[in-house]
C-alpha positions as CSV (number, residue, x, y, z in Angstrom):
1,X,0.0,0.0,0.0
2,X,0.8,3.2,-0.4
3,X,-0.8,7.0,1.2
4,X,-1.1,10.3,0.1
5,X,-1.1,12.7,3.0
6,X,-2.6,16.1,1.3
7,X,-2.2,19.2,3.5
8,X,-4.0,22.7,2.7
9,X,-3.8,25.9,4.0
10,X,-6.9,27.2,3.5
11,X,-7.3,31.4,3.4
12,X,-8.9,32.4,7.1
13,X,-12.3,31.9,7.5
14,X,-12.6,29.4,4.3
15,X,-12.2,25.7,5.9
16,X,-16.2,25.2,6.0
17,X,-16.4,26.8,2.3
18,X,-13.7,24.1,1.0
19,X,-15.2,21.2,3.4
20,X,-18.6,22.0,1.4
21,X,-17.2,22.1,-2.2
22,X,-14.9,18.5,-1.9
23,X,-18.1,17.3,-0.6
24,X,-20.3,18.4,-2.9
25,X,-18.8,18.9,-6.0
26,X,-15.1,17.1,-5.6
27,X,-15.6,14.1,-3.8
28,X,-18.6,12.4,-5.6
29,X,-16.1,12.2,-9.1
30,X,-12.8,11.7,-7.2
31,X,-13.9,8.6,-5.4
32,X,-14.5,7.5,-8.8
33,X,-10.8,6.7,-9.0
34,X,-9.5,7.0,-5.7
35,X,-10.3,5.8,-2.0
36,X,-10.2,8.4,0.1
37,X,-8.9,7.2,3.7
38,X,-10.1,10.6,6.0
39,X,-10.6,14.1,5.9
40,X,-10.1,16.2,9.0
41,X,-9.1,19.4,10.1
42,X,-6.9,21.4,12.5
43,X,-8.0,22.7,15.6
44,X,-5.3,23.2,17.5
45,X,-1.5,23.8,15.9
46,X,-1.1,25.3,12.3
47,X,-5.1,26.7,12.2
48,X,-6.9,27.0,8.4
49,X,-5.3,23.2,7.3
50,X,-7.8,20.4,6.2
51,X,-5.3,17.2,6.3
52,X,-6.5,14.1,4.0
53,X,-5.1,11.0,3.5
54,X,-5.6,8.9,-0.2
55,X,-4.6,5.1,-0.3
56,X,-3.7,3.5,-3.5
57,X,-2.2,-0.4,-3.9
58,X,0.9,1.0,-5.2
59,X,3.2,3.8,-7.0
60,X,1.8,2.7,-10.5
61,X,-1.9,3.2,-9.0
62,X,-1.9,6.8,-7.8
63,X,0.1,7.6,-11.2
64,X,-2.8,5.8,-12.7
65,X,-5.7,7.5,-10.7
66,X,-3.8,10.9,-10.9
67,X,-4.0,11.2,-14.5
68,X,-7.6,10.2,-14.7
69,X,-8.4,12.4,-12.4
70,X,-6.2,15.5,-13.4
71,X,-7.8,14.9,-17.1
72,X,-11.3,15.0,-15.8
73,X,-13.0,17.5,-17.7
74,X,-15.6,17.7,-14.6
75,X,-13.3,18.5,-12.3
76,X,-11.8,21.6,-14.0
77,X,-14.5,24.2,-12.9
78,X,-14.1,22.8,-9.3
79,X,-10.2,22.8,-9.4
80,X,-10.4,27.1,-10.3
81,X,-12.8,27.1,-7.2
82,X,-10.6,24.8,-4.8
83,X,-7.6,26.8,-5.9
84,X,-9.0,30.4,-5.4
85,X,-9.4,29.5,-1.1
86,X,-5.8,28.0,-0.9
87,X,-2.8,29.6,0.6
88,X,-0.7,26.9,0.3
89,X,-0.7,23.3,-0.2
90,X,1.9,20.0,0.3
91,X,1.8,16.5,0.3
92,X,3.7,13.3,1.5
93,X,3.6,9.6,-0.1
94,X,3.9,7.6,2.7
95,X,4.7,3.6,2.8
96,X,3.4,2.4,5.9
97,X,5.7,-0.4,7.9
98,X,4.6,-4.3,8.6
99,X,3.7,-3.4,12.1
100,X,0.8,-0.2,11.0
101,X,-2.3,-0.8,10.9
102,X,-2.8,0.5,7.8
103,X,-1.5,-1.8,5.7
């Protein structure tokens, strides 16, 4: 297995906004392709972050789902929205180890 950790920084104020579109308007087409592991986001620490976590069998899946997904012609209109309440944004493959639970 691998994950996708996916942290936003979302402009002040905006977190319920973005929560509202990836449930609305993101969500229903991405988890056409991908499996979407959790969605949370910061209370306390760094404030303004939603933190998700993708899982995909391996490398050659997310490179699979991540160009069906980035040539989604549905998912262009919500991209321009998504990207207009972002500050910043990272992300971390992560290969979890025989012992985690998430394997």
């Amino acid at each position: 297995m691998l994950y996708e950790l996916r942290i936003y920084t979302v402009q002040p104020g905006k977190v319920g906004e973005l929560q509202a579109l990836f449930e609305n308007e993101g969500l229903p087409i991405i988890k056409e392709h991908s499996k979407l592991v959790g969605w949370w986001s910061t209370e306390v620490g760094p404030l303004n972050q939603v933190v998700h976590l993708w899982a995909y069998d391996n490398a050659g899946h997310r490179e699979q789902v991540r160009a069906k997904v980035g040539s989604d012609p549905r998912l262009t209109a919500y991209r321009s929205k998504v990207l207009a309440l972002l500050v910043s944004q990272s992300n971390m493959l992560l290969v979890p180890s025989n012992f985690s639970p998430l394997k």
